[in-house]
Backbone bond lengths (Angstrom), bond angles and torsions (degrees), N, CA, C in turn:
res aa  C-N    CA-C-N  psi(-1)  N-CA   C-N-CA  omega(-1)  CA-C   N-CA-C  phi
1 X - - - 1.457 - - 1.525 108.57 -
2 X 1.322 114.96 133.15 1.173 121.92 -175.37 1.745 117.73 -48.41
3 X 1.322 126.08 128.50 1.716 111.42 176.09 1.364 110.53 96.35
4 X 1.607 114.44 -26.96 1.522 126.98 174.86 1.253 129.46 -95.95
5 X 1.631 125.24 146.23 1.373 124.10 146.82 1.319 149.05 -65.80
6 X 0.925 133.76 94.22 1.500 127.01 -129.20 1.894 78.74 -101.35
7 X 1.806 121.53 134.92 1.516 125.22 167.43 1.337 102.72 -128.36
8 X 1.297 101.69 165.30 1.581 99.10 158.90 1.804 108.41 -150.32
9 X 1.336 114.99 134.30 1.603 116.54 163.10 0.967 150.17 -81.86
10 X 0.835 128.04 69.33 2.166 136.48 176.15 1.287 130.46 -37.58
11 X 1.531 111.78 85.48 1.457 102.04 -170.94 1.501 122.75 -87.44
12 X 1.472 152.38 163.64 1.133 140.62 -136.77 1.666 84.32 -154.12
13 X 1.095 109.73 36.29 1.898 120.81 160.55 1.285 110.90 -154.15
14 X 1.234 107.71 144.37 1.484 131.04 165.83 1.767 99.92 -43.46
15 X 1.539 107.37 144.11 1.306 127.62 -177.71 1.741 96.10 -101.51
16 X 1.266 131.69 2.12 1.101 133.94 148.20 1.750 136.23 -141.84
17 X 1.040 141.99 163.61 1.680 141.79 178.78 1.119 108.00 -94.09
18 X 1.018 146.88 -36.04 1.749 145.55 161.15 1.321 118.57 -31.12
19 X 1.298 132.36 -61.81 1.328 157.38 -172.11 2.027 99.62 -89.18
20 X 2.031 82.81 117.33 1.804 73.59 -167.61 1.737 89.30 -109.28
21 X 1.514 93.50 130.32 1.949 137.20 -175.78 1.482 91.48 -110.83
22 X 1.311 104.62 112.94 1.239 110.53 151.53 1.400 137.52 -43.87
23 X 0.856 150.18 90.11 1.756 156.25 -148.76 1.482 118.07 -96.14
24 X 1.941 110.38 56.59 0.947 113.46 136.91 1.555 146.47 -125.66
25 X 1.614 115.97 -137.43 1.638 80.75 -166.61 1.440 127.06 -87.62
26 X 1.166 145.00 179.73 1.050 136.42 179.87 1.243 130.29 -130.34
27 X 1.740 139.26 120.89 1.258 121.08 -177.86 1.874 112.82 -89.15
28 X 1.871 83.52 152.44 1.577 102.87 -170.52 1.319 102.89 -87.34
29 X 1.468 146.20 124.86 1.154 151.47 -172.01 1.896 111.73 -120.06
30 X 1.550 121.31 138.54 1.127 113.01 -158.09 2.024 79.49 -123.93
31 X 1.364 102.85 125.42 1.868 95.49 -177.00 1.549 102.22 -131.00
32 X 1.389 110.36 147.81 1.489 123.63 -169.19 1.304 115.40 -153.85
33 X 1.643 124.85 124.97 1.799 124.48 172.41 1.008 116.44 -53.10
34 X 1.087 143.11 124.86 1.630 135.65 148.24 1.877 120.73 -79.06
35 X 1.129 106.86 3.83 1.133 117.63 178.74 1.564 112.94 120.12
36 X 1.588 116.38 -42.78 1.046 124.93 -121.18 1.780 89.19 -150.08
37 X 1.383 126.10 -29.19 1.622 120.36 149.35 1.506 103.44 -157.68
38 X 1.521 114.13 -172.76 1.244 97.46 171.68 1.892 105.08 -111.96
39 X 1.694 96.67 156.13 1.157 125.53 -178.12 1.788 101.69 -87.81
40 X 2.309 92.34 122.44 1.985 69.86 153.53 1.211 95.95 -155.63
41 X 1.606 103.47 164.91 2.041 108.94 -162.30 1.958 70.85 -137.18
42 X 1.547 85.80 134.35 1.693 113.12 165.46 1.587 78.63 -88.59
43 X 2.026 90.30 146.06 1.432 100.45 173.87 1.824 96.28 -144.02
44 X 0.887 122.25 25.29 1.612 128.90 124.60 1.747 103.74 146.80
45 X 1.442 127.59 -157.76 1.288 105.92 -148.54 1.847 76.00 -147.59
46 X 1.634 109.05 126.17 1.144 130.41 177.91 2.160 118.43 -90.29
47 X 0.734 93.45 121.80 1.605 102.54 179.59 1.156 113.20 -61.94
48 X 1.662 135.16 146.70 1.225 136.30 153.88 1.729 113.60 -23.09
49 X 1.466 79.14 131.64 1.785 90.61 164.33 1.559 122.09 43.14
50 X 1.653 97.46 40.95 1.249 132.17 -169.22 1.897 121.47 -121.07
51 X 1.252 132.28 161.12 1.707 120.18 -163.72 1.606 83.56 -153.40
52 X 1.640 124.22 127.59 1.253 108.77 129.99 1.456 115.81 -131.29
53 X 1.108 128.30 -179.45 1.908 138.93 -160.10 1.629 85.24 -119.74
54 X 1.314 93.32 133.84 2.073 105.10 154.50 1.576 96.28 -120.00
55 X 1.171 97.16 153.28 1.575 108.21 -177.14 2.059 83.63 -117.71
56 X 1.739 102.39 147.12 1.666 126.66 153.59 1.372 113.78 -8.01
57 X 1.741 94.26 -63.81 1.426 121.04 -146.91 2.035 89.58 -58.43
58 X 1.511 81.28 -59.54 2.050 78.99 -161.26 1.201 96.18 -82.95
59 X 1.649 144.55 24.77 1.479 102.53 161.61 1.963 103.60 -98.10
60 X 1.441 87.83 -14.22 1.344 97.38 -170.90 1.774 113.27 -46.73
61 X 1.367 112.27 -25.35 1.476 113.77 -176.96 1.501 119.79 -62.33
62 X 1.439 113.79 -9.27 1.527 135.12 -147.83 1.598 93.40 -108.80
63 X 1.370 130.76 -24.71 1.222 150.89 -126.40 1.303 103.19 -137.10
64 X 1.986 119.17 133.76 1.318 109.16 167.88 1.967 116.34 -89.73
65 X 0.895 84.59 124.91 1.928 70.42 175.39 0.968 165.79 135.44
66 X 1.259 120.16 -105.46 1.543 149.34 -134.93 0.878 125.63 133.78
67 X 1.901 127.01 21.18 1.548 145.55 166.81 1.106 104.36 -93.42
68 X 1.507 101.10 161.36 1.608 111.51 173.28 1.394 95.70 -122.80
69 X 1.411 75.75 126.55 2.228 91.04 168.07 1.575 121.52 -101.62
70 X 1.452 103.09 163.41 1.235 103.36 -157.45 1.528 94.57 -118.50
71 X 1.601 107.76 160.20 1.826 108.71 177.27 1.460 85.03 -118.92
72 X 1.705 92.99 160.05 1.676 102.52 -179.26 1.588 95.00 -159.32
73 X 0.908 126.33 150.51 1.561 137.94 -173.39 1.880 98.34 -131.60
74 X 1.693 103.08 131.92 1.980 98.38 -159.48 1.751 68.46 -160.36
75 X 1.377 93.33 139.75 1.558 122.90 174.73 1.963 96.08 -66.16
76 X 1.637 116.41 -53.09 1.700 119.18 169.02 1.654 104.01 -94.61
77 X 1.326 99.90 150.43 1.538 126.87 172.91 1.319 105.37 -52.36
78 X 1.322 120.99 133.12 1.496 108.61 156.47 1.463 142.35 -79.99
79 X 1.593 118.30 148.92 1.835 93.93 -174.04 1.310 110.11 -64.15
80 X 1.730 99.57 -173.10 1.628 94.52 -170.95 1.644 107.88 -83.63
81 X 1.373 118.21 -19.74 1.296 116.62 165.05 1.453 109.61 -150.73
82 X 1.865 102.83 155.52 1.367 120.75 177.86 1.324 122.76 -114.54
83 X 1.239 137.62 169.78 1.282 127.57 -171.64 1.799 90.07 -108.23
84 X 1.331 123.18 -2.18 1.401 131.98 -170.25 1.139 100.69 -157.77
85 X 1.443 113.82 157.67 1.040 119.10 168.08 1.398 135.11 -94.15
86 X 1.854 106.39 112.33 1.994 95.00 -153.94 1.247 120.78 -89.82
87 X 1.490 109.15 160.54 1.430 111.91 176.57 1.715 139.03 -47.02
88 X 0.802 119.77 128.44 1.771 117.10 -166.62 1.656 109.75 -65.00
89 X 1.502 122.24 1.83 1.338 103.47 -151.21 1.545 135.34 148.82
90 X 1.082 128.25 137.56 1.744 101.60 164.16 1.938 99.44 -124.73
91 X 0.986 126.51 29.88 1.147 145.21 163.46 1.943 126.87 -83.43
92 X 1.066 87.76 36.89 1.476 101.87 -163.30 1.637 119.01 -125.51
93 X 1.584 111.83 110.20 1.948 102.19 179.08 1.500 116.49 -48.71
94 X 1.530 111.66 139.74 1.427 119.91 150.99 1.616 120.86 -76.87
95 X 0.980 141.05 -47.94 1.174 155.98 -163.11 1.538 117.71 -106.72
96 X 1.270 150.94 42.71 1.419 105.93 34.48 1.682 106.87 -80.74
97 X 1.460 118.90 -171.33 1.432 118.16 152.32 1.337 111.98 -74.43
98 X 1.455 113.27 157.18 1.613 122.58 172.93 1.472 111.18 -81.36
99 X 1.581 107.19 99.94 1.743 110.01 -174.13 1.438 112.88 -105.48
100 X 1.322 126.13 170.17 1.199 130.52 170.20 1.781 106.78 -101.40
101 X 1.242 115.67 177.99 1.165 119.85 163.22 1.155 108.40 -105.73
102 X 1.502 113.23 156.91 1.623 112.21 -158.42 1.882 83.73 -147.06
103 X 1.319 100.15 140.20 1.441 97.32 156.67 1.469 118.55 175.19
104 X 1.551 122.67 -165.88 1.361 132.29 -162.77 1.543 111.75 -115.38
105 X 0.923 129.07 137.69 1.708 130.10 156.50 1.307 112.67 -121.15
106 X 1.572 132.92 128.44 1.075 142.00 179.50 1.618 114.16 -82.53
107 X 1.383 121.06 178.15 1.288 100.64 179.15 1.782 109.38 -98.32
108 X 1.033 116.17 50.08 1.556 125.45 -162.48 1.439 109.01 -142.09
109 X 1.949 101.53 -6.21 1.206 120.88 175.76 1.779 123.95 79.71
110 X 1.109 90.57 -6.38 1.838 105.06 173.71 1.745 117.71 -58.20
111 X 1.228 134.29 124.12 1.670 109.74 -176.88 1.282 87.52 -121.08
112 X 1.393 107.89 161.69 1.703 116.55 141.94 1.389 110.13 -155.32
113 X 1.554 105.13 151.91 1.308 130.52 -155.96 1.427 117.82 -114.09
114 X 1.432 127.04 155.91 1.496 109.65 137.34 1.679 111.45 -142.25
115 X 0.978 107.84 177.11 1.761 110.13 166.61 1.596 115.69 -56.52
116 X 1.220 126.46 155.94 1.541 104.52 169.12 1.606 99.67 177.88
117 X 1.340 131.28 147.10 0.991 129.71 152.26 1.826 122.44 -135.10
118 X 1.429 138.15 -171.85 1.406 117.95 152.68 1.052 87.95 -167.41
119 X 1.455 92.57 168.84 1.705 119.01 -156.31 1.588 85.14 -128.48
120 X 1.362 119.09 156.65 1.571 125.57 177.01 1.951 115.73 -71.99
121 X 1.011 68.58 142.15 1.973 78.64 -164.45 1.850 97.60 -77.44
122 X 1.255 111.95 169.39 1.333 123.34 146.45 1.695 131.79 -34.59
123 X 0.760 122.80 135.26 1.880 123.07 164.97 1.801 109.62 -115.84
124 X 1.085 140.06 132.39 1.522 103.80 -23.17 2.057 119.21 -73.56
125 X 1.315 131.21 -163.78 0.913 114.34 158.16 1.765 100.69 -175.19
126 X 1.630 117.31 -161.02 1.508 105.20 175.41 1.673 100.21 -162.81
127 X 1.284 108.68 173.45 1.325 138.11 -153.24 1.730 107.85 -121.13
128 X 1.033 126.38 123.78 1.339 134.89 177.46 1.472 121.78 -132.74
129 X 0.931 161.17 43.75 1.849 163.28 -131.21 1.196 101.55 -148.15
130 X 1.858 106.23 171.17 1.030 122.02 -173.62 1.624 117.98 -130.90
131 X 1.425 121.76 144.26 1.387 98.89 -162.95 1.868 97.54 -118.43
132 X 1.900 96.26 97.33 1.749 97.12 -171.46 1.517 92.13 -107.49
133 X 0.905 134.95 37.52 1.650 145.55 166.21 0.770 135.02 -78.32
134 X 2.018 100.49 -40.62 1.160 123.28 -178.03 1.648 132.02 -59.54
135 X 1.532 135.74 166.42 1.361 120.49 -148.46 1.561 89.13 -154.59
136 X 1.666 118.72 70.81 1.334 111.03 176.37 1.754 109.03 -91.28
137 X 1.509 96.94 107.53 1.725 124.70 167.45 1.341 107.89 -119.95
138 X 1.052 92.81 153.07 1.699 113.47 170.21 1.589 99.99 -70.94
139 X 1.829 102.30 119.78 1.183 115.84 170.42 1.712 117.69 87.66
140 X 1.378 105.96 15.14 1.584 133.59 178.22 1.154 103.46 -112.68
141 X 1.489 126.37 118.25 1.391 117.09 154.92 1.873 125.33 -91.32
142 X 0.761 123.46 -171.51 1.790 124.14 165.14 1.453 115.91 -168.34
143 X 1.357 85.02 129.45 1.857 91.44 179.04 1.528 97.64 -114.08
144 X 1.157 95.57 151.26 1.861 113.78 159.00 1.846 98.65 -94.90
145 X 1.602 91.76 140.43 1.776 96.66 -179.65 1.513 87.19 -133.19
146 X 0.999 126.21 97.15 1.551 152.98 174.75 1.837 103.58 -72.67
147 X 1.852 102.15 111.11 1.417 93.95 -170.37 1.784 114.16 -119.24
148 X 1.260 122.67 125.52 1.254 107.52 -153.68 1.843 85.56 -132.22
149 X 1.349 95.39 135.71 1.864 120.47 166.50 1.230 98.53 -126.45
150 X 1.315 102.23 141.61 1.513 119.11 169.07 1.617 112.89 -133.84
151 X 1.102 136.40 135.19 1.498 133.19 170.47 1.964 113.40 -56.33
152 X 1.468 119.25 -15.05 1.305 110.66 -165.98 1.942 89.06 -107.81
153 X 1.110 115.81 144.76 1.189 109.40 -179.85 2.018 115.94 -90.25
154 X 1.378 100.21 3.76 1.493 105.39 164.31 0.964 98.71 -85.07
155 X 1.704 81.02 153.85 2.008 109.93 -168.77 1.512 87.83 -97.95
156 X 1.618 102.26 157.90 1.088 140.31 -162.86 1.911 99.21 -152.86
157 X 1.089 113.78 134.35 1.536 126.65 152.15 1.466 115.91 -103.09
158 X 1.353 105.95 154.52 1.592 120.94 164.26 2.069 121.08 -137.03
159 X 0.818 114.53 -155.15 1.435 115.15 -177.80 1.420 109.78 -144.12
160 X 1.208 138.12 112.59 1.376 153.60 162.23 1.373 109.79 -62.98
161 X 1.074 116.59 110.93 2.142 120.65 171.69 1.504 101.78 -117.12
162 X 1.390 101.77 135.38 1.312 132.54 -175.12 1.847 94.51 -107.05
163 X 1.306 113.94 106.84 1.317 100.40 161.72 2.319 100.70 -132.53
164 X 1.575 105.91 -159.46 0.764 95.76 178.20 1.781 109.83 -115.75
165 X 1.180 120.83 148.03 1.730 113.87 -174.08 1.660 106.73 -54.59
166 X 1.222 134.88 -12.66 1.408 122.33 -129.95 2.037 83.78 -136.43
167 X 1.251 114.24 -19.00 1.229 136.01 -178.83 1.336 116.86 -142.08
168 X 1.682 133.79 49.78 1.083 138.50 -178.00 1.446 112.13 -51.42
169 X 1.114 127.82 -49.07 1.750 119.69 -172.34 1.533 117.14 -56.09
170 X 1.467 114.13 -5.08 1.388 105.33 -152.71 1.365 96.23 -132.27
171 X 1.477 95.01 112.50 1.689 117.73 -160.28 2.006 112.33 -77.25
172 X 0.984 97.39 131.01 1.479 97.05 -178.67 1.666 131.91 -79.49
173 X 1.713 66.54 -47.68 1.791 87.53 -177.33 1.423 114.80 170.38
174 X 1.672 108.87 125.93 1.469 122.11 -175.21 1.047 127.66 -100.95
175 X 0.800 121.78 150.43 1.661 132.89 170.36 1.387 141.38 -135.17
176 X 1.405 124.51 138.32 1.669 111.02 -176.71 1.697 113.29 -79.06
177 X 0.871 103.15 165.06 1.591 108.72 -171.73 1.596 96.98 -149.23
178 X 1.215 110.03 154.76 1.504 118.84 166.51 1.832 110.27 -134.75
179 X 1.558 96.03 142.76 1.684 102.39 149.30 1.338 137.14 -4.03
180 X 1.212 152.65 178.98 1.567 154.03 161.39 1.664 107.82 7.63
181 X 0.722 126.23 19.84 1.494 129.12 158.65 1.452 126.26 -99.89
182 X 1.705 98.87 166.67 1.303 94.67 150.67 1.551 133.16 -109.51
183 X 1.570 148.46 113.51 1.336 140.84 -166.66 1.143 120.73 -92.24
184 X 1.546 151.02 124.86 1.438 159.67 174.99 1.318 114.25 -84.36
185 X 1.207 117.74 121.67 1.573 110.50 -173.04 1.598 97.72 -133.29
186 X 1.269 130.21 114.61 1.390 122.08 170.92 1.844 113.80 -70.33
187 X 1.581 103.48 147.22 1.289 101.62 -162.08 1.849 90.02 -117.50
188 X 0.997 117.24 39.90 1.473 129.21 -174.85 1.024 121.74 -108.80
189 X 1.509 138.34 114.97 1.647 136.79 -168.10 1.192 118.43 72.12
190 X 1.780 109.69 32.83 1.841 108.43 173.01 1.417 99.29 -111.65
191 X 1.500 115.83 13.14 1.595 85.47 175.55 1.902 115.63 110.54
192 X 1.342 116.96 -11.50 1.797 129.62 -167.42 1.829 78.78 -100.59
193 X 1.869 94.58 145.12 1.109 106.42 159.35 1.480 89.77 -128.03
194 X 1.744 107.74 -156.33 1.277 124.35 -151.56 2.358 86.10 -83.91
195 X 1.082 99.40 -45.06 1.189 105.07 178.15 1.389 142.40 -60.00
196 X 1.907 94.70 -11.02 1.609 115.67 168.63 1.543 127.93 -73.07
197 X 0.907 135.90 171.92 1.377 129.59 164.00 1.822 90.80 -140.50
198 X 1.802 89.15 114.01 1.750 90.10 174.79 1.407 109.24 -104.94
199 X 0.998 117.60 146.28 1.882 159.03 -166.27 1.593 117.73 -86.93
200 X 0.908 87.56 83.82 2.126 80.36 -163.27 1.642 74.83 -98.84
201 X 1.820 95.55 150.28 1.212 116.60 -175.34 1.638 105.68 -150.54
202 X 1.524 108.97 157.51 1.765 111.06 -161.50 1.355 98.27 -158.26
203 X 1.154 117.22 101.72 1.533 106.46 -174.66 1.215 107.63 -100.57
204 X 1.367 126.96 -12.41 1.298 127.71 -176.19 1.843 120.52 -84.44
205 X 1.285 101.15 -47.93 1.512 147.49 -176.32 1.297 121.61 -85.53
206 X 1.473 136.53 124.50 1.605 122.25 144.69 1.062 105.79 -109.05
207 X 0.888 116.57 129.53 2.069 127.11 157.88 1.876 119.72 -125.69
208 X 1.407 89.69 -162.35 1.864 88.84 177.70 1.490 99.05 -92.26
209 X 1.299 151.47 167.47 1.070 153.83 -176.88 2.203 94.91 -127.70
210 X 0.917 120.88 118.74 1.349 117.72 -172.09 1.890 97.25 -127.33
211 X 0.917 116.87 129.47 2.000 128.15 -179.58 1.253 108.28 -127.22
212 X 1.705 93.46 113.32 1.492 118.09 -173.35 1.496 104.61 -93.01
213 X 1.210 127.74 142.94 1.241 115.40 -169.48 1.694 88.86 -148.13
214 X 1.531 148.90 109.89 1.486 166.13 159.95 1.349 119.62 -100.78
215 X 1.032 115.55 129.84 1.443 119.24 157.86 1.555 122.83 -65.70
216 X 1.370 117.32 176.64 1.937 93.11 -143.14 1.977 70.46 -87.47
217 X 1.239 129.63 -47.59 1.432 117.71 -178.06 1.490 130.02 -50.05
218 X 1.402 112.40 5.07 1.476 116.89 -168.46 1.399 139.29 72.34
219 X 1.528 114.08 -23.50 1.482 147.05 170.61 1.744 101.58 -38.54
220 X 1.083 113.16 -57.29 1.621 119.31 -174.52 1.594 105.67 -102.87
221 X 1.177 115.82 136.97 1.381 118.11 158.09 1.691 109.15 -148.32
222 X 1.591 106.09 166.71 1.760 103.06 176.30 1.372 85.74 -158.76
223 X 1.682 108.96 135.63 1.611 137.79 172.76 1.469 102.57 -104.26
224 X 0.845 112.58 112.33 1.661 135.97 166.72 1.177 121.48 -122.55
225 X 1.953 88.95 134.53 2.110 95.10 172.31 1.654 94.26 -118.44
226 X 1.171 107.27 -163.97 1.684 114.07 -171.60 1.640 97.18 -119.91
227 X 1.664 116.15 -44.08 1.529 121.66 -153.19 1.096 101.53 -157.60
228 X 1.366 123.57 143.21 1.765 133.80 159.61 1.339 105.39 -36.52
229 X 1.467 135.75 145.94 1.574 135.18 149.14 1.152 126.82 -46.14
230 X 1.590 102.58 -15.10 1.497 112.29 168.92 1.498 123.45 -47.19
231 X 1.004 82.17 -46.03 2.372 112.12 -166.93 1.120 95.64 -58.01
């Protein structure tokens, strides 16, 4: 998100004691499309019952671009490239799932977080949700950060429609989106007040739909999803 630090946390324990996870160590893997397969660089190997944070800034050095990379936690290292994108494992809780923390820091030093993980969606497939999270005030902005994995490392585009639930035919505002990325779409000056319920729609695409909502000083922020990736 534009103005932000984007981190994420990898924990190296079970999110529950019921469910028996083997408890050893684990390597941290940083993975990215090049179009054409996927790219991955081990970026070091975390101990039992152990946490560390990567921040944007430093994985980005690993990275060509204008890609979005992915974190993955795998009992083996990954190669340096796949023709697909492989599975992490069968070492993993159901109840809850084994998530990372994911989140934002402004430059005002404010963060917020949530739990989160995803698994690669279908090709083709689509997106239907609603974004009641949202926090239109004077001097609040909100973005939609539209998050899409795919198992094939070719790119694919789709189209993001902004309409309203209560007036579906009547389009607000579009946007392109792509595959294995992440996309920012500001949801500011289309027309939603506090009293709307807006309709984001993806016919091409499913991903997580996540609504950033900051004050223009950075002081306040709120990370919102709508539904598990499950849904």
């Amino acid at each position: 998100a534009p103005s932000f630090e984007g981190w994420a946390t990898l924990c190296n324990f079970a999110p529950n004691n019921w469910e028996r996870i083997p408890s050893v160590s684990r390597y941290a893997n940083l993975s990215w499309s090049d179009g054409k397969a996927w790219q991955h660089r081990v970026l070091t190997k975390i101990e039992p019952n152990d946490l560390q944070r990567f921040n944007a800034t430093e994985l980005s050095v690993f990275m060509p671009e204008g890609v979005s990379g992915y974190l993955s936690l795998t009992e083996r290292p990954l190669p340096a490239q796949t023709s697909e994108l492989p599975p992490t494992g069968e070492n993993k809780t159901v109840y809850p799932f084994w998530r990372a923390t994911l989140g934002l820091t402004s430059k005002a030093g404010a963060e917020t977080a949530y739990q989160g993980e995803i698994d690669p969606f279908p090709s083709p497939a689509s997106l239907l949700t609603f974004g009641h999270f949202l926090q239109y005030h004077q001097g609040v902005q909100n973005l939609l950060l539209f998050v899409n994995l795919e198992a094939s490392p070719e790119g694919r585009e789709g189209e993001i429609e902004i309409r309203k639930a209560d007036a579906p035919s009547e389009l607000l505002r579009s946007a392109r989106v792509s595959n294995n990325a992440i996309t920012c779409i500001s949801l500011d000056g289309v027309g939603l007040t506090d009293d709307d319920l807006p309709l984001i729609v993806c016919r091409q695409l499913a991903g997580i739909p996540l609504y950033l909502s900051s004050t223009e000083d950075g002081l306040f922020l709120s990370l919102e999803h709508t539904h598990p990736p499950a849904s």
